[in-house]
Structure formats: structure tokens, C-alpha cells
N, C-alpha and C positions, 0 to 999 in steps of 0.2 A: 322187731315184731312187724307184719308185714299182714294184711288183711287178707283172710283165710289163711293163715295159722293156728294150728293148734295147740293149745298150753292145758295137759293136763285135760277135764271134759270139757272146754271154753272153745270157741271157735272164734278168731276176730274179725267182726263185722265191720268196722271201720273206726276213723280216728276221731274221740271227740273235743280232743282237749291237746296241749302243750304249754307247759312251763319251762321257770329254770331248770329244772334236774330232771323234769319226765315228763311222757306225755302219757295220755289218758286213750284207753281204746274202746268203744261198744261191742260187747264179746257176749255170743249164744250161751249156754248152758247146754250141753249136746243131751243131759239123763232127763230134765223137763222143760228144754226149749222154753225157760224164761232168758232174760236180757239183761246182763250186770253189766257194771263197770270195771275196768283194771286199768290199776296206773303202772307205768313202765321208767324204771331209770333208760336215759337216755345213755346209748352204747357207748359214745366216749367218754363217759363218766364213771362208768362202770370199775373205775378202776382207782379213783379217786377218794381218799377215806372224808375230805370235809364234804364233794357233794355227796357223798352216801349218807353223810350225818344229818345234812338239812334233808335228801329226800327222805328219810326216817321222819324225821321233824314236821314234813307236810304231811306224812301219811298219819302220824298222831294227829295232827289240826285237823284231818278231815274223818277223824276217828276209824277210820278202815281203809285197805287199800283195794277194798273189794264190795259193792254195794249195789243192791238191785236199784235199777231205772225204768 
């Protein structure tokens, strides 16, 4: 994911975060230009079944992987 990308109506404004298994992006709303979050598996993990189990596991901790800011 790469700033000014498109996902869906999200547009990504830039990076706020990074962890073990993802990182987190500041992404527009394109239908009411509010400001979310989205967390991102990181690409070489993408392919991995135990990191994809804990990044599951931080997106239950953080109860969404999706949350206005």
C-alpha cells in the first residue's frame, strides 16, 4: 500500500503506524471526506498462516481494523 492509493472509497494519506505483522495507514473517505484508519498485513507475510493468525489477533485487540481518527 503505497500513499495515494486507492482501496475500495479510502484514499491513503499516509503511514501512521507499523508493527510486527502490519502497518497502519491515515486513509480519506472519498463519499464524506472523513479520516479513518486501516491496518495493512505486511506483503511478505501475506502468505504466512501463523502471521496472519496473530495479525487477526491484533485486529480483535484493537476491536476493528477500521476506525475513524
Amino acid at each position: 500500500m503505497r500513499i495515494g492509493d486507492k482501496i475500495l472509497h479510502y484514499e491513503v494519506l499516509s503511514q501512521i503506524g507499523e508493527g510486527g505483522t502490519g502497518k497502519v495507514f491515515k486513509v480519506k473517505n472519498l463519499n464524506n471526506y472523513s479520516e479513518a484508519a486501516i491496518k495493512a498485513i505486511l506483503p511478505h507475510l501475506a502468505h504466512n498462516e501463523l502471521a496472519i493468525n496473530r495479525f487477526k489477533q491484533e485486529t480483535e485487540i484493537e476491536d476493528t481494523p477500521l476506525w475513524d481518527i
